[in-house]
C-alpha positions, 0 to 999 in steps of 0.5 A: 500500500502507498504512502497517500492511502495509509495517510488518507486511512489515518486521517479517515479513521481520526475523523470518525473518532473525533466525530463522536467528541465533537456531537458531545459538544453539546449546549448546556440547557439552562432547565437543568443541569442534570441534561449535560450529557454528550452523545458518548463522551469519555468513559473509562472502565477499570478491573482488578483482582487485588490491590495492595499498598504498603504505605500511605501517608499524609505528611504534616509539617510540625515544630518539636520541643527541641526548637527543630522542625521536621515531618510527621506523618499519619502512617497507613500501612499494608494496604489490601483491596479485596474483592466482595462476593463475584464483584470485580474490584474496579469501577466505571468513570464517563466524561461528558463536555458540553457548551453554552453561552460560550462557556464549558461544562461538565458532568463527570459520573463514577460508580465504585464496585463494591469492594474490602479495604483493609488498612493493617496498621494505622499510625503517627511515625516520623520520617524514614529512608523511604516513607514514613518509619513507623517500626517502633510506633504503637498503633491507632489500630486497623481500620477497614471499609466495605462498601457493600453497595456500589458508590456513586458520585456525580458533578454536573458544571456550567462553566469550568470546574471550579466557578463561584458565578455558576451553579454546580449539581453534586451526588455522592452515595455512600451507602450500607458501608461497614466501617470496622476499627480492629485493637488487638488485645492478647490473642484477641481482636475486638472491634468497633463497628459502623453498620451500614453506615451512609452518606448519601446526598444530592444538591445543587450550589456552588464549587469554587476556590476563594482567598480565604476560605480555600476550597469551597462547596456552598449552596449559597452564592458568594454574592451577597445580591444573589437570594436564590435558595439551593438545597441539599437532600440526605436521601434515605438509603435502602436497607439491604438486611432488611427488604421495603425499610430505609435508612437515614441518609446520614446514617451512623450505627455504632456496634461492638464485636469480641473474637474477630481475628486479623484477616479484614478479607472475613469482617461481617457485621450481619444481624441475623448470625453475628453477635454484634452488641449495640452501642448507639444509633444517630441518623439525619435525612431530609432537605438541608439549606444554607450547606457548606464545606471549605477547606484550606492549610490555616492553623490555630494555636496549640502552644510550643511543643512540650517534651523534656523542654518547651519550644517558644515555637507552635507546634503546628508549623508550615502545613495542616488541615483547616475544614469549617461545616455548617447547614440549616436545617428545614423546618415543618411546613404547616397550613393556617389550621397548623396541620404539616403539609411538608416535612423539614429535616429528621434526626433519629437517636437511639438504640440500635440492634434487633428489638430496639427503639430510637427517638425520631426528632422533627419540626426544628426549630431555634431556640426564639419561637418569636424575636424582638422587633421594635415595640412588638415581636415578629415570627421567627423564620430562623432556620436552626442550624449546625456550625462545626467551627473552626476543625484544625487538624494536625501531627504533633510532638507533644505532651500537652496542648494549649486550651483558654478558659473564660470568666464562667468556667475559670470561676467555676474551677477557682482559677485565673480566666485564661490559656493553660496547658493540658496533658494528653500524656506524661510524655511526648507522643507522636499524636493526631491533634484535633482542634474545635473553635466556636461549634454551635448547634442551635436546634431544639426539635419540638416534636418527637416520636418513638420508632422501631428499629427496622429488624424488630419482630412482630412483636416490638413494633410500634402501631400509634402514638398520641404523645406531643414532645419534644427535645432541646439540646442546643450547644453554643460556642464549644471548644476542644483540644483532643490529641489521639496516639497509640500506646499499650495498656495492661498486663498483655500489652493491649494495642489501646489508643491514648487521648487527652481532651479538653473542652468546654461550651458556653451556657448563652449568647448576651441576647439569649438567642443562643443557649446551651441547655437540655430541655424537655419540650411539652408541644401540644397546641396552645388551648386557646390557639390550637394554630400554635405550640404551648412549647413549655420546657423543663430541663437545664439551660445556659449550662457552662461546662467544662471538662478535662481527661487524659487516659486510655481506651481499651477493647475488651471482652466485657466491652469498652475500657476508659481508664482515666488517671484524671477526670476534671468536670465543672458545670453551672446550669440553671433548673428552669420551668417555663415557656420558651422564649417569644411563646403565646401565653396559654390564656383566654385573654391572649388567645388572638391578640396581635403580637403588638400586645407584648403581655401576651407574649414570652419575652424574647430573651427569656433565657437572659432573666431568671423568671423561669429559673427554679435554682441554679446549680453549681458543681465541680469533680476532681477525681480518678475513674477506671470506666466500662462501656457495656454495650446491650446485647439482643437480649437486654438491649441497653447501654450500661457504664459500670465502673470505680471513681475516686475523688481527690482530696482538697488541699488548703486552697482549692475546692476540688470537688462541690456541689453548691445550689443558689436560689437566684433571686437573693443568691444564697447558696446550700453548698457541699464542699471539699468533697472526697472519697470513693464510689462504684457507678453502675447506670444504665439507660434503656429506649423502650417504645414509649419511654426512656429509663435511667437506672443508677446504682451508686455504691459507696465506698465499695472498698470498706476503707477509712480512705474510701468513706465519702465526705463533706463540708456543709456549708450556708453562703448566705452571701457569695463571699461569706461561708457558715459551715454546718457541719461535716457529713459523712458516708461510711458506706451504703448504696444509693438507687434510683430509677428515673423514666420520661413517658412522653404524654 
């Protein structure tokens, strides 16, 4: 054949390839985003039998203790990809490409065959001749994922891919994925499990890159002009254990298993023939607003790293990991009669595992049912809504962490308002450092409902109910330092996890829109205006809370070992009875007055007065505390904590552990004082389908000892500053029970 004929067969056989990418060129219809789609575009299909990696690492740029700077790395090694059941390990991935308005799109679609992941060994290891040097590193443990369903992601674009003018349309389904944490201890290996865990959500909104927040996936456009609403909708996911049921879309079922040996190739978590002890269940699904994910390499201060010394530098040097999170929630839509015409978003909290019950939480709401405007009160139409703050994440070198107090918790703990340093070890420790900054979530759910869970039997279903309810637990303003690092624990050397975390949250906003409370919510309708809630409440509210712990986590047979050389909690909290804030009074009189007529009405910041508040509550804990997490089994399907606590003695001038209540209009205050001794905890807490049970069972002094009887100083304060002591009470021993139900009605 000439030279002319294979170049007019070349050019021939190159045309009708690129004909087919020149018909994908297609113009983007505005109607939907959701038609982008070429006539074949790009696809790509990828199989395998196996893969394995010996390492991965995420390298992070820190300062250590000596003034040196070098890397840590966050260590995965022996990686191993397993095929699950006849699926080829493998996926799909098509590129279509679109134009208009002379601009480019795309839509890029990928599916992940079901597949095994298993990472042997997951650490924090300094740098090594190649990789990371993770040798002589105590492990965080082995982690495996199985996505039992294929998964699925989808991004559609108008205009390029990263654009804050246009709009982008996103899916990714996460969905009956099994996450086990495996620890070794001795010849056994227990685990932590999320079963069918999902994260499945579709919406549209904005990709783009910013000069400060980073990298940006927001439902809300950049520009302040543009008001249009975006949503997001948590879908629920088909059950596969359980045919015609659902899962939230978000979806987290924690369980414990004993007994699961090394090979993460044969890791199950199967209801039906594996025992598998349940722990807790949380979910979420429905329409979400106002929803956006950024990241960026921004740091926070953590202090100089402290070793055999301490370095003036911060130990978060040149790289890190900053992510903020937040979303509103949609409320219920009601007609003029106050009956739901549309549903806003879920939570669903509870127990998990056959036979069992967990509570369904709707119609959220913030806190103001309505706001203060002038001279009258306007409807709130907030949306509630969760802010994770600032996440820093970061490798360390270090045995503790920078954390500031502010004036409520520092007067709660007798201390100076302030930053102090916190142990997460008594030495240094290659750790994982995770910092929170200014979380809120500013949601009280002024409905709930009992449900069962999808695997319950005939007999432990639930056929009606009648109750209206409700539940607050607002938290505003929390803050904490939590370090992880792998180490030992008891006489087998037990693979265990290390950790020292500090935190604290603050009780209320100056304008009390804002609170941190747990309040019990009665959501039956106003008897005079059946068109609105009476939305009394009881509960604690405004609670500043702080709390300090270093110690270990063990997996054990019987369940969960916290052993906790120090414990440190302080609270303040009001015990109030009322109506939330911007409420209708119940009363013929008020029955249709406008909310001009503000007698009629809660004020708007109730929750800055004392009216509601029946006695304020103060208390401090100082102690030791070795702790068991019980995880409730299909037979006896609750969540128990057992375990031994001691109280440290006060020195001469601190006042480690108290117990102070104050009527609040004068501020006299009844305080136990000086508090000490020893007591066994055994309390458990059970979801039935129609109610909710704390059992307690306090032992004191268990151990019979002169050093273990339980003591205080009783003292009278009829002003702040002024003491009367009345004595000292003594406990030599004894047990205290109580048994403690919420029946919604």
């Amino acid at each position: 054949m000439s030279t002319n004929k294979i170049i007019k067969l070349s050019v021939l056989a190159s045309s009708v390839l690129l004909a087919q990418q020149i018909y994908a060129l297609e113009a983007l219809s505005d109607q939907s985003l959701r038609t982008v789609s070429g006539q074949d575009g790009i696809s790509l299909s990828y199989e395998t039998d196996r893969v394995t990696i010996d390492q991965l690492n995420w390298k992070d740029n820190t300062n250590f203790s000596n003034g040196t700077s070098g890397n840590l790395n966050l260590s995965l090694n022996n990686i191993e990809v397993s095929k699950i059941d006849n699926n080829k390990i493998g996926g799909k991935v098509k590129l279509d490409v679109g134009t208009n308005a002379n601009k480019t799109g795309m839509r890029i679609e990928a599916v992940v065959n079901p597949a095994n992941i298993h990472i042997a060994k997951v650490a924090v290891c300094g740098d090594g001749t190649r990789g990371a040097d993770c040798a002589n590193q105590n492990t965080l443990g082995a982690l495996t994922l199985q996505n039992r369903a294929p998964m699925n992601f989808v991004l559609e674009t108008r205009s390029g891919l990263f654009n804050s003018k246009d709009k982008a349309y996103l899916e990714f389904g996460l969905q009956n994925a099994n996450i086990f944490h495996t620890l070794k201890n001795g010849n056994e290996y227990n685990q932590f499990i999320l079963k069918d865990f999902n994260f499945n959500f579709k919406g549209t909104g904005y990709l783009y890159l910013d000069a400060n927040k980073g990298m940006v996936l927001s439902t809300n456009s950049p520009n302040a002009s543009d008001s249009t609403v975006n949503e997001v909708v948590l879908e629920r996911v088909q059950d596969l254990d359980n045919p015609g049921k659902t899962r939230p879309g978000f979806n987290i079922d924690v369980r414990y298993k004993t007994n699961v040996g090394n090979d993460g190739k044969l890791y199950t978590a199967n209801e039906n023939t594996d025992q598998l002890n349940s722990i807790i269940r949380l979910g979420a699904s429905g329409r979400l607003r106002d929803a956006e994910i950024s990241v960026n390499a921004d740091r926070t201060n953590l202090g100089g790293a402290e070793g055999a010394s301490t370095s003036s530098n911060q130990m978060t040097g040149s790289t890190g990991l900053h992510l903020n999170v937040k979303t509103s929630f949609t409320r219920d839509e009601k007609n003029s009669s106050g009956v739901v015409t549309a549903e806003g978003t879920k939570f669903e909290l509870g127990h998990t595992g056959k036979n069992s019950y967990a509570i369904e939480f709707g119609n959220l709401t913030p806190l103001q049912i309505r706001t203060q405007s002038g001279a009258s009160l306007v409807a709130n139409t907030n949306l509630a809504y969760i802010n994770f703050g600032d996440i820093y994440i970061n490798a360390v070198q270090t045995k503790s962490l920078e954390f500031e107090i502010g004036q409520n918790i520092a007067k709660l703990l007798g201390k100076q308002a302030g930053i102090g340093r916190y142990n997460l070890s008594n030495n240094a420790q290659n750790a994982v450092a995770i910092a929170v900054r200014g979380m809120d979530f500013q949601a009280i759910a002024r409905n709930a409902k009992f449900i069962a869970n999808n695997g319950n039997d005939a007999s432990h279903q639930i056929t009606s109910q009648s109750a209206t309810w409700g539940l607050g637990i607002p938290i505003y303003n929390l803050n904490a330092n939590l370090g992880l690092y792998g180490t030992t624990y008891g006489a087998n050397n037990a693979e265990a996890i290390g950790f020292g975390l500090t935190m604290s949250t603050q009780g209320r906003d100056a304008a009390g829109t804002k609170t941190t409370s747990i309040i019990l919510i009665d959501g039956a309708p106003n008897s005079f205006n059946t068109a609105e809630e009476v939305n009394y409440y009881t509960g604690l509210r405004n609670i500043d809370f702080f709390m300090d712990t270093q110690g270990v986590l063990a997996m054990e047979q019987s369940g969960i070992k916290l052993d906790l050389p120090r414990l440190v909690i302080a609270m303040g909290a009001e015990i109030a009875l009322g109506q939330l804030p911007g409420s209708r009074y119940e009363a013929a009189a008020c029955a249709n007055v406008a909310t001009t007529s503000l007698n009629c009405f809660v004020p708007a910041n109730s929750f800055t007065n004392t009216d509601d508040v029946l006695f304020g509550l103060a208390l401090r804990l100082d102690s030791s505390a070795q702790l068991n997490i019980l995880p409730g089994t299909a037979a006896d399907n609750h969540l128990a904590i057992q375990g031994n606590i001691k109280l440290n003695a006060s020195d001469a001038t601190t006042n480690k552990n108290y117990l102070h209540f104050t009527n609040v209009q004068d501020n006299a205050t009844i305080g136990f004082d000086r508090i000490q001794g020893e007591l066994d905890l055994n309390a458990k807490i059970l979801v039935e389908k129609d109610q909710v049970k704390f059992n307690n069972n306090i032992r004191l002094n268990p151990t019979n000892q002169a050093a273990g009887v339980l003591k205080a100083d009783v003292n009278l304060y009829p002003t702040a500053d002024r003491a009367q002591n009345l004595g000292t009470m003594v406990f030599t021993g004894g047990n205290i029970r109580s048994s403690f139900g919420i029946t919604p009605r």
